[in-house]
Structure formats: C-alpha cells, structure tokens
N, C-alpha and C positions, 0 to 999 in steps of 0.2 A: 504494500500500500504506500503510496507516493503523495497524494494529499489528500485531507480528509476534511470537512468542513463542522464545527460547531456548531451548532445554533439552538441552541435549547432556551424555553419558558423558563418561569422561575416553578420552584415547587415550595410555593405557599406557607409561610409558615416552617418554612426548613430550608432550603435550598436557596441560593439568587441567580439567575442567570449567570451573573457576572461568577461568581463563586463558581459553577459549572466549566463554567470553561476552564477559568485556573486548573483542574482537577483535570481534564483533561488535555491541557498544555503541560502538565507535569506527568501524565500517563502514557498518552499517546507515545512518543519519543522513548522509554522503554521498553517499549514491544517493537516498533517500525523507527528506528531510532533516523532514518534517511525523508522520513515522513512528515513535508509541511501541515503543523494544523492552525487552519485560520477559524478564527474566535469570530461569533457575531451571536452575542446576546441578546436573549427580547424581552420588552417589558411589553405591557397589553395596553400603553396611554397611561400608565396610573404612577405611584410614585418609583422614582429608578429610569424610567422612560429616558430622561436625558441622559444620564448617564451612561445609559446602555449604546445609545449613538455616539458616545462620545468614544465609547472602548471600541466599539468596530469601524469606527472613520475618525480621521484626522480633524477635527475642526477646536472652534473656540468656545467656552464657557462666558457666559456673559451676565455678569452679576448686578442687580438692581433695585433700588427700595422702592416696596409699591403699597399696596393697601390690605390685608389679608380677611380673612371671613368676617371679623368684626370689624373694618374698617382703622383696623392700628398698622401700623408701621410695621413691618417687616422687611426680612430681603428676600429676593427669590433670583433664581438664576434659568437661563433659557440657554441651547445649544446653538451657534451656527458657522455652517458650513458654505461659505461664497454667500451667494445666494438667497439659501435656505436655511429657513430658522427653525427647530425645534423647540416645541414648550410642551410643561406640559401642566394641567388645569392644575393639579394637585399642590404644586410648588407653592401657589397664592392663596386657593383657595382647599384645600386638603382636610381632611377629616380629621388627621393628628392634632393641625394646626388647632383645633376648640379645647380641647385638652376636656374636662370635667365640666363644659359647657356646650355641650349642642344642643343647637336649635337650627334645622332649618326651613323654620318660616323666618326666622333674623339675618342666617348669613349670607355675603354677597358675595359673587363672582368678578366682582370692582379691579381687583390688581389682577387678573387676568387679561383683563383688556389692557391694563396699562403694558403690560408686557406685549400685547399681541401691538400695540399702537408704539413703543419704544422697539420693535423689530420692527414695524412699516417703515417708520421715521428715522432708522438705521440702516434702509438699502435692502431689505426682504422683500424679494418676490415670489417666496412662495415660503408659506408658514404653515407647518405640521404641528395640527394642536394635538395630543393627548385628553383624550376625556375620560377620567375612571379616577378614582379615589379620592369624591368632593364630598366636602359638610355642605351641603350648598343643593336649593332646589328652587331657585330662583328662575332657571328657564335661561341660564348667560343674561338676565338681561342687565345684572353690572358690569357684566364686560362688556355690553353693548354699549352702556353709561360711558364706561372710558373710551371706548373707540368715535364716539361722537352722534349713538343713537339718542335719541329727545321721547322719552315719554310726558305726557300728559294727562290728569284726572282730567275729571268732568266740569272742573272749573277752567283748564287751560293751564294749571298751574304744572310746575317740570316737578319730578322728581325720580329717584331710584328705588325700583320696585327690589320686593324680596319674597323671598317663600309666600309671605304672609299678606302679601301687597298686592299680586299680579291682578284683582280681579277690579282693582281702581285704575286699572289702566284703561281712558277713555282715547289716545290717540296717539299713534308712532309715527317719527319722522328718522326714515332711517339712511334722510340723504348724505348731512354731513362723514357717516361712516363709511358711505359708498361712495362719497366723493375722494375720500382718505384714498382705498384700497384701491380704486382707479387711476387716481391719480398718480400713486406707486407703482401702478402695472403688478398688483399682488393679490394672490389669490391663497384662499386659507383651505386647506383641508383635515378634518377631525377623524384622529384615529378614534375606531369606534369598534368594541368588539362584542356590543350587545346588540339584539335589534328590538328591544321592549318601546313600544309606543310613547307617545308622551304621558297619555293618561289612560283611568281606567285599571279593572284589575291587573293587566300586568304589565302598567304603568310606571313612572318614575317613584311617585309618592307610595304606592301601594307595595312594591318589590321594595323598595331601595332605603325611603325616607326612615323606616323603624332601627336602621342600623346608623342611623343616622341622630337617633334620640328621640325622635317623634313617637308621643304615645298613639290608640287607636283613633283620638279624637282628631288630634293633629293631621293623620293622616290622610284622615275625611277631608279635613278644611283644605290641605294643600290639595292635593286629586280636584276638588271642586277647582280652585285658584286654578291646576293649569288647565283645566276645561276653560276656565271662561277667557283665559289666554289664548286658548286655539280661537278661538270666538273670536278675539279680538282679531288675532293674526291674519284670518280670515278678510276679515270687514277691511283692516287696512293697507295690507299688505301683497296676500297669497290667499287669491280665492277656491284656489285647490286644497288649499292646507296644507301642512307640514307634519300634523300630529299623527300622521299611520304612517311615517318612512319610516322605515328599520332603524332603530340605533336613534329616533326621535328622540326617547326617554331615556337616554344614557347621561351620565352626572347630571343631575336633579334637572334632567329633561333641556340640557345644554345643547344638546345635539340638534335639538327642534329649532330654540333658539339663532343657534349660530346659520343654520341655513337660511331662517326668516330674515334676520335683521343683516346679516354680512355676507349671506350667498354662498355661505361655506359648501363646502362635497361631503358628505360623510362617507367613509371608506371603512373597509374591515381594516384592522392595526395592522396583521399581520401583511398582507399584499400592499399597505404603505412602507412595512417596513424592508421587503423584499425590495422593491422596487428602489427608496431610497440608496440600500447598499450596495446595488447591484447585484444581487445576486443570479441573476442568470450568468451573469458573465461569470460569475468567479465559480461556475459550476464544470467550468470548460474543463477540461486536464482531471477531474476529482473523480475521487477513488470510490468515495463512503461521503454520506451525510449523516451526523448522529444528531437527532433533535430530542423533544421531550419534555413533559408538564408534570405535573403534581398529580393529576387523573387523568385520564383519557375513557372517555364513555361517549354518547350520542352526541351530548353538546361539542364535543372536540369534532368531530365528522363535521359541525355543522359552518366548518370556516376557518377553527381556531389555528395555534403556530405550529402544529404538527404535519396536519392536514393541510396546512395554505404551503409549508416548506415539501411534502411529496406530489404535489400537484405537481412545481416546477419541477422537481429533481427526476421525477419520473419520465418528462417531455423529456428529461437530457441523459433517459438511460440512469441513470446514476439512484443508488442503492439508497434506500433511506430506513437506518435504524433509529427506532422512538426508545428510548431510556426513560421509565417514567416512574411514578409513587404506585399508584392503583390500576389496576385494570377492571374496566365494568364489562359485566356480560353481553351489554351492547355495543363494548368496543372494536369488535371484531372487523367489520366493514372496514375498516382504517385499511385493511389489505387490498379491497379492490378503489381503493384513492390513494394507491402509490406507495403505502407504505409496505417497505419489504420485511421487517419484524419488529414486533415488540418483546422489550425486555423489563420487569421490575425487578426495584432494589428490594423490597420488602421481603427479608429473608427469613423474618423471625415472623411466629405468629403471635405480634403483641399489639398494645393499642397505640394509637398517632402519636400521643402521648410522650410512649418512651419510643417509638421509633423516629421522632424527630430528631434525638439527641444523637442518633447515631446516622442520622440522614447522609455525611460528608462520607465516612468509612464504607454507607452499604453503594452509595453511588462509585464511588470507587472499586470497589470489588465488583461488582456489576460491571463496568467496564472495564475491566483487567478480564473478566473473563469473553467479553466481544470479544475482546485483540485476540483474545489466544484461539477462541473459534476460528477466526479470521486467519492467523497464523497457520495453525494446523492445512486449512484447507488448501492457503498457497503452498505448505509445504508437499501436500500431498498432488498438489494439479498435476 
C-alpha cells in the first residue's frame, strides 16, 4: 500500500477526528512504512468544524471580538483560505457558550453575522457556514441583524428578534444584506447535515430546543414563533416558502433563515466538505480510504461522512474501509453505497460508559489489525 487516505467523523463523546488521524499517522507507517497517509478530518458544521479545515489545508485562522448568545463580548475565530472563509455558527453562538443559563427564546445568533459580515468586508467570496451546535433558535435572524437585514413590528419600529420574538415581526427588509453580499460578489453556503423542517413535530423547536433548556411549554411557544415566521417569510419575502427545505430547521431553524434573508444554499456538510478539499483529486494514485463515525445505522446511509466519502471513492475504484463505535442492524446497505467493509473497535462487551475511556487503544488495535489483513493478503497475491 503506497497511499492511503484519512478521513474519519469524530466518534462523539470519545474520539475527534482530529485525534483519528494522529492515531493513524503514527500507525499506518508501521505496517507500510513507504506509505503516504494524508489526514483530512470532518466535523458535521458544529464545534471543531474550523479546525478540522485548518489540519487538512493550508490557510489562516482569523480571530475577532463579536457579540455571543447573550449579546456580551466575546472572541470567536473563522478559517480562511484565498478566497474562502470558513465559520462556523457555534464559535459565537454555541450551546457551551450559556454555560448554567439557557434559554432559547433569549439567545441571539448577532456575532455570527458579525463574522459572516467581517469575512464579506475582508475579501470572501465564498463563505462556508457551519450550522450545528447553537443555544440559539432565533431562525439567524441576529445574524441577519449584523449583516444589515431591518426587521420591523407592527409599529414600524426596528428591532432584533429572538426565540421568543419572531412572531412580532410585522416587516423585512432584506436589501441592505443583499446589497452587502453583491456587492462583494459573495455567496454563503450552510453546511447542513440535518434535513428537519423548520417547524412542527420534527421541527427545530420540537427535536432540538429541549436540549437546549426549553421546558414543554417553551417548546410550544417557540414551534408557534417559527410558524408565524414562515408566515411572515412568506408574505414578505419567499412566496414558496422556505420552511419544508431539508436542513430548514437545522440550528434553531438557521438554515430557513439564512436562505430567506441572505440566499444562502444549504448543502449536506459532508459533499461541502469533499468538494472544499479536493478530494476527488487526491483520490488519484490511492490505495485505501479509511473513514468512520461513532455509529453507522440508516441515518449514516442517509448522506452522512461515511457514505458521502464511498460515493466518491467508489466512482474512482478505490476501496473504502469505515472504522466505527456501533454497528446497527440496519447498517448493512452501507455495502451497496461503496462501502467495501466495516470494522468496530468495541471489543469488550461493556457499557459506553467505560468503553469510552479506552476508545484511543480499541481504535488502535482495530487498525493495526486492517494493516495486517491488508499485509497478509499482498503478501500472499
């Protein structure tokens, strides 16, 4: 084996991407010791997202004080690369960042747009948002606030809507924001790896908000608020609506937002993130691709990075082992979408519990025994 490609999820609660690769930059070369392996970690949009583009491409870190869920000061940092700026929601407006305080009918997505509007204003033309691990169910529409959209009540009067606000929104003006992103020649796209609606049972508010601190009541109010939001969106905006696109209701229904008010694309994470690092090209010459998550069951089939990474590798021949935590009884199908085998670390039968503490040693051993599968069989061709 002469080069082998990385690209593994993180495994939740045990694993990071980033940590995956090390493990196999330190393994791989013991077994195939003449064997380039190239690292390219994934995050899903949520927190690490930046980071993970920064370990498989060259670019810059760019650090800023902006506004964070309760509107205090913070710093937050975005990726970029020429061009192209990576962010990601979580930095500003992130679920950690509440600490022993969430609420979100209060928090705002405000410093995300500051960021997305400090990469316009910095020569971005083309911004990759991350969406996934927000206290925030506001609908973006603080970060629309920063990027220069104008809500309006019913008096005329402006302000910045939140969780608990949206259904006082009597009018949107969402030209200054579009005059912004035009006039940059920049276009925003949302990694998106849900596709839950905005509203309704399997909605923003109803899936997402309780992890979020919302009791049952809360949940009702918000779910109502971004009904009357699509309502609104509707009337002033997007007479087709926005609230059934896939990935509408992704971070507290950000995803609806950023299309309405800034024309953003929602995309699945992973084929953004393919596509960013090139990876079709760097599949030329390669031997093996080892990918892999924390589970693999139906919803992996249904797009996620296992499944988005043997789509391609399979168009180019090239072998794809998944190294994963779980295997579901309906993860089988993963073999006629390209994937050539699956392997768990889970050697013990014990609970998550204590096999998270030995998560690094069983993913190691699980790979040490690919190679040597791998070994044997060249030796015997």
């Amino acid at each position: 084996m002469k080069r082998c490609i990385i690209i593994p999820d993180s495994f939740k609660g045990s694993l990071s991407s980033m940590e995956i690769c090390r493990l196999a930059q330190e393994t791989i070369p013991r077994f195939f010791p003449d064997c380039q392996v190239i690292s390219l970690p994934v995050a899903d949009g949520g927190e690490g997202t930046v980071d993970c583009f920064l370990q498989a491409m060259e670019g810059e870190q760019v650090e800023i004080s902006v506004h964070g869920p309760y509107m205090e000061t913070v710093s937050a940092s975005y990726a970029r690369f020429g061009e192209t700026a990576i962010i990601e929601m979580a930095s500003a407006a992130g679920l950690p960042m509440v600490g022993e305080r969430p609420n979100p009918s209060a928090t705002t997505t405000f410093g995300v747009g500051e960021q997305l509007r400090h990469a316009v204003e910095h020569g971005a033309k083309r911004i990759i948002l991350g969406l996934g691990g927000s206290a925030t169910n506001d609908a973006g529409c603080g970060a629309a606030c920063a990027m220069g959209v104008i809500f309006r009540d019913k008096d005329g009067k402006e302000f910045m809507p939140t969780g608990g606000s949206l259904s006082k929104i009597h009018s949107i003006d969402c030209s200054p924001a579009k005059e912004l992103l035009n006039c940059a020649g920049c276009q925003i796209t949302c990694m998106c790896d849900i596709d839950n609606p905005m509203f309704g049972p399997a909605g923003a508010a109803c899936v997402f908000a309780p992890q979020k601190g919302a009791d049952t009541d809360m949940v009702q109010m918000l779910d109502q608020q971004l009904k009357d939001l699509a309502q609104t969106i509707r009337r002033e905006i997007c007479p087709d609506g926005v609230e059934d696109i896939p990935g509408a209701g992704a971070a507290g229904a950000m995803g609806a937002g950023m299309v309405a008010f800034l024309g953003a694309e929602l995309r699945s994470g992973i084929e953004t993130v393919l596509d960013v690092v090139s990876f079709d090209e760097k599949l030329a010459g390669t031997d093996l691709v080892i990918t892999g998550e924390g589970k693999i069951d139906s919803q992996s089939l249904r797009g996620k990075v296992v499944i988005g990474v043997a789509k391609r590798a399979v168009a180019k021949r090239v072998p794809v082992c998944a190294i994963v935590g779980d295997v579901a009884d309906d993860a089988y199908r993963a073999y006629d979408m390209g994937v050539t085998s699956v392997f768990s670390i889970n050697r013990l039968a014990i609970p998550f519990s204590e096999a998270r503490l030995r998560s690094r040693q069983d993913y190691q051993h699980t790979l040490e025994d690919v190679l040597r599968l791998i070994g044997t069989a060249e030796t015997f061709r």
